[in-house]
N, C-alpha and C positions, 0 to 999 in steps of 0.2 A: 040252235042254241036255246037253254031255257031260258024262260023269260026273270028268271033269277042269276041267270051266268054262271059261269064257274069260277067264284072268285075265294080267295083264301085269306085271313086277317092275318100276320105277320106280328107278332112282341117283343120286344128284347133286344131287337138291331142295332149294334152299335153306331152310336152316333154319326161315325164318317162314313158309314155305309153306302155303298154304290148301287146303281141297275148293277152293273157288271159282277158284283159282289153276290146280289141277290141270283142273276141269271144263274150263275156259279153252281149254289147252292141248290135249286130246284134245276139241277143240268138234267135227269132224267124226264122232267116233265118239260110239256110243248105251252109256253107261255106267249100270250099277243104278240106279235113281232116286234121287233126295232123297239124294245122297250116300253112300248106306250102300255103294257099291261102292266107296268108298274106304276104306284102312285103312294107314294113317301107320308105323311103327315106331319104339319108341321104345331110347335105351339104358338102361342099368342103372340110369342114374342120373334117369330120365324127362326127359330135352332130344332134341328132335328127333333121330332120324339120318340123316337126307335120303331115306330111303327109302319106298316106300309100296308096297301091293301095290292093282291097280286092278283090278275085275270087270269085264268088257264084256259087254252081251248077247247077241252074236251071232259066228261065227268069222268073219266080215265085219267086224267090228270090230276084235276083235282083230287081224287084218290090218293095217286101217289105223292101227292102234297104233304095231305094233311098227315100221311105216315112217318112222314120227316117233323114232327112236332117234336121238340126236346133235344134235340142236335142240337149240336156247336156250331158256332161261327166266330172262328175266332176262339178268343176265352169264354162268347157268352153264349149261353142255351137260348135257343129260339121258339116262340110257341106258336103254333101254327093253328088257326081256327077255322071253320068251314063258313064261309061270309056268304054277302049275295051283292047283288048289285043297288039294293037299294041302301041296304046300309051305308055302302061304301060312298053311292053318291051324297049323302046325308051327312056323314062325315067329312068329305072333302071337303064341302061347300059350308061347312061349319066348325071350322077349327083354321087353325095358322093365322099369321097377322092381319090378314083382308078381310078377314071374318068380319062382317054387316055386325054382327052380336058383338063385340067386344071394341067395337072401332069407336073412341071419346068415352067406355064406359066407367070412367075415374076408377076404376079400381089397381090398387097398389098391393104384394104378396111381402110381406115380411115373413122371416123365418131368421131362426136363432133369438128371438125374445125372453130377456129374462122370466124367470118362474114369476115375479110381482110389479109384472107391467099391467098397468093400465091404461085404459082407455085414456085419460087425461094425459099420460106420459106420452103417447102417440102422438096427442094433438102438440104436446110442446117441442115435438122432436121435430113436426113438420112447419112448426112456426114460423110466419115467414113465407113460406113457400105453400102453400095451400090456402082457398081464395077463400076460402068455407072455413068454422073449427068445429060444423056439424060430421063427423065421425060415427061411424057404424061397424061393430066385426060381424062379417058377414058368415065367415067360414073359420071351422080351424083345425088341423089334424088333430089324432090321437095325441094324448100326451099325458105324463105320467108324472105323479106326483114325487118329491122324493123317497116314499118306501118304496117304490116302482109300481104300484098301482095304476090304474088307470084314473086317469081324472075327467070329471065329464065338461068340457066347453061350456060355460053357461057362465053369465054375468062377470061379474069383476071377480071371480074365482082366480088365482095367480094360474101362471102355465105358461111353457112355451112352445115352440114350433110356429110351422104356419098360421098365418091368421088373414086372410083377404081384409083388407078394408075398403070401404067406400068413403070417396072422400066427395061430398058437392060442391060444386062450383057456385 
């Protein structure tokens, strides 16, 4: 075996997605046995993220993996990418709820925020409940203004969608 493996990144799986599901799907290809060449990802908050990374035994396999890129499963297309093993360990060991990085790191994801929230509106929404009223937006998605423009995240510009906050203790 290379010392990259032969492993495949997987996108798009739907949530209740199984081994058995996956097995399924790459039936033509020879994947680790007994399942163990599967490996899910999870998010922060441990719910599926539709992604998995898959071992194959052979660069024959892998082949016919990555050919299945854009097939269905189900209603949803799946996108299949040529991984390795270092990624993959990288990944595991850095994502889902045990993750060492996210474990106490006060941060909170709001989404659906009106267009003319504030940083101040934040802190009064959490009043009460947060030990700190020092506040920071850390992150925020795309978002668009009302002529549907794009708006760029910066200061007390209004907007909504995601917004990470940090909140200190």
């Amino acid at each position: 075996m290379s010392d990259e493996g032969y492993v495949i990144r997987i996108r798009g799986l739907p949530w209740s997605c199984s081994v058995d599901e996956v097995q399924r799907f790459f039936s033509d290809c020879k994947i680790i046995p007994n399942g163990g060449g599967i490996h899910f990802t999870y998010t922060r908050e441990g719910r599926p993220s539709g992604e998995a990374f898959v071992e194959m035994e052979t660069e024959e396999d892998l082949k016919i993996a990555v050919k299945k890129d854009r097939e269905t499963m189900g209603h949803r297309y799946v996108e299949v990418f040529k991984s390795n093993n270092v990624e993959m360990d990288w990944v595991m060991k850095h994502t889902g709820p045990n993750c060492p990085e996210t474990a106490g790191d006060g941060l909170v994801r709001l989404r659906g925020l009106p267009f003319g929230c504030s940083k101040e509106e934040i802190v009064q929404f959490f009043s009460g409940t947060l030990r700190s009223s020092r506040v920071a937006v850390l992150r925020c998605g795309l978002t668009m203004n009302p002529s549907g423009s794009p708006w760029a995240c910066r200061g007390p510009a209004p907007m909504t969608g995601p917004r990470v906050v940090a909140a200190t203790a």
